[in-house]
C-alpha positions in Angstrom: 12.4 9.0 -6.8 9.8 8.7 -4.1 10.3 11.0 -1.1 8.2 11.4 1.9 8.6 14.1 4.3 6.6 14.5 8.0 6.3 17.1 10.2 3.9 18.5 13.0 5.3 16.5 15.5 6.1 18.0 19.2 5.3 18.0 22.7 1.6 18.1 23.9 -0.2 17.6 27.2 -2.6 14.9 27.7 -5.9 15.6 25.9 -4.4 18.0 23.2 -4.2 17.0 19.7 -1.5 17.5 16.5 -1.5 17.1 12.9 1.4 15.5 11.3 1.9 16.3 7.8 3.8 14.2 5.2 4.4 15.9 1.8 5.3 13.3 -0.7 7.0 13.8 -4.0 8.1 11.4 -7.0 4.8 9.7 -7.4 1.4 10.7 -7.8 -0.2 10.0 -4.0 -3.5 8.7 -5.1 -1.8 5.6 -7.2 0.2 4.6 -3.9 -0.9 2.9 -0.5 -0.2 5.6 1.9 -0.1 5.2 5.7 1.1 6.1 9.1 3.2 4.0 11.2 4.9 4.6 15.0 7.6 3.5 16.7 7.9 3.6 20.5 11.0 3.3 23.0 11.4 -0.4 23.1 8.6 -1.5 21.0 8.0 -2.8 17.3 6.8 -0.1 14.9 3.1 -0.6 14.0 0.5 0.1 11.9 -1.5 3.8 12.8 -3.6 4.1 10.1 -3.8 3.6 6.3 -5.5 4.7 3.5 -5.5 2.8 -0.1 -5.0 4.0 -3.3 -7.2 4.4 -5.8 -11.0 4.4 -3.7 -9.7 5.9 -1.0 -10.5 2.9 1.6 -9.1 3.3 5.0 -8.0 1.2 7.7 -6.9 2.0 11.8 -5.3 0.4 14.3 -7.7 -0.3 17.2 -5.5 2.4 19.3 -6.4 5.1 16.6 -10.1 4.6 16.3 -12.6 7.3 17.4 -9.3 9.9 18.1 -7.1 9.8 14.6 -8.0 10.5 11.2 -6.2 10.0 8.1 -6.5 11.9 4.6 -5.4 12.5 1.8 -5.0 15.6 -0.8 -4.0 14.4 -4.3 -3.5 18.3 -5.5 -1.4 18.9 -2.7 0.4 15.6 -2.7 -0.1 15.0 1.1 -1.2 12.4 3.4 -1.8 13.8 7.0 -2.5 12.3 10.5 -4.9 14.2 12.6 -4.2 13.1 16.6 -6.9 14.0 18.7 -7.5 12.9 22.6 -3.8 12.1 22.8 -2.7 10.1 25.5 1.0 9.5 27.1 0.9 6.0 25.5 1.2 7.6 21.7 4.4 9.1 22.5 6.5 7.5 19.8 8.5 8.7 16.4 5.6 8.7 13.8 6.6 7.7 9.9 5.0 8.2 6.7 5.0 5.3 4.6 4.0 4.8 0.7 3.9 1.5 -1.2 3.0 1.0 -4.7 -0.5 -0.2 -5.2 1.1 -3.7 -6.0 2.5 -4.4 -2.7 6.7 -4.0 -4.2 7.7 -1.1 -3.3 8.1 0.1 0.3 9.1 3.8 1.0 9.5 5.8 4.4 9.9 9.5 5.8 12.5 10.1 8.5 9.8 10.4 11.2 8.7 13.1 13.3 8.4 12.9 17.5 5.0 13.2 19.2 5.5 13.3 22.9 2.4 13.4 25.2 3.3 14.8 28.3 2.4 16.7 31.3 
């Protein structure tokens, strides 16, 4: 069964960066829709960024442009989220997400906390 699994989250001061990791099993990665989502206090989760299957395309949020970056390693079964010029405002639980390249199936990590902070 598809399992998804992030870490690299923790606490970082304004200006610092992360990379979150999120080793999937179950599925080969490059046949899925892979993407990062967050969730902050109080807020609806949203869309970070995303890369498709197959080509490779890849899509951002407009908060993520110019400081995240998304990829992918089909031989080590990984998608990862590289968070650069963070700011207080990212601070959320951040979730790895696969779907099939259909659209029908809809699978998620636990999450892993990224809290900006001075």
């Amino acid at each position: 069964q598809v399992q998804l699994v992030e870490s690299g989250g923790g606490l970082v001061q304004p200006g610092g960066s992360l990379r979150l990791s999120c080793a999937a099993s179950g599925f080969i990665v490059s046949t899925y829709h892979l993407a990062w989502y967050r969730q902050a206090p109080g807020k609806e989760r949203e869309l970070v960024a995303r890369i498709f299957s197959g080509t490779g395309g890849i899509e951002y949020a407009d908060s993520a442009k110019g400081r995240f970056t998304i990829s992918r390693s089909n031989a080590k079964s990984t998608v990862d989220l590289q968070l650069n010029s963070l700011k207080p405002d990212d601070t959320a639980v951040y979730y790895c997400n696969a779907r099939s390249s259909n659209w029908r199936t809809d699978n998620w990590g636990q999450g892993t906390q990224v809290t900006v902070s001075s």
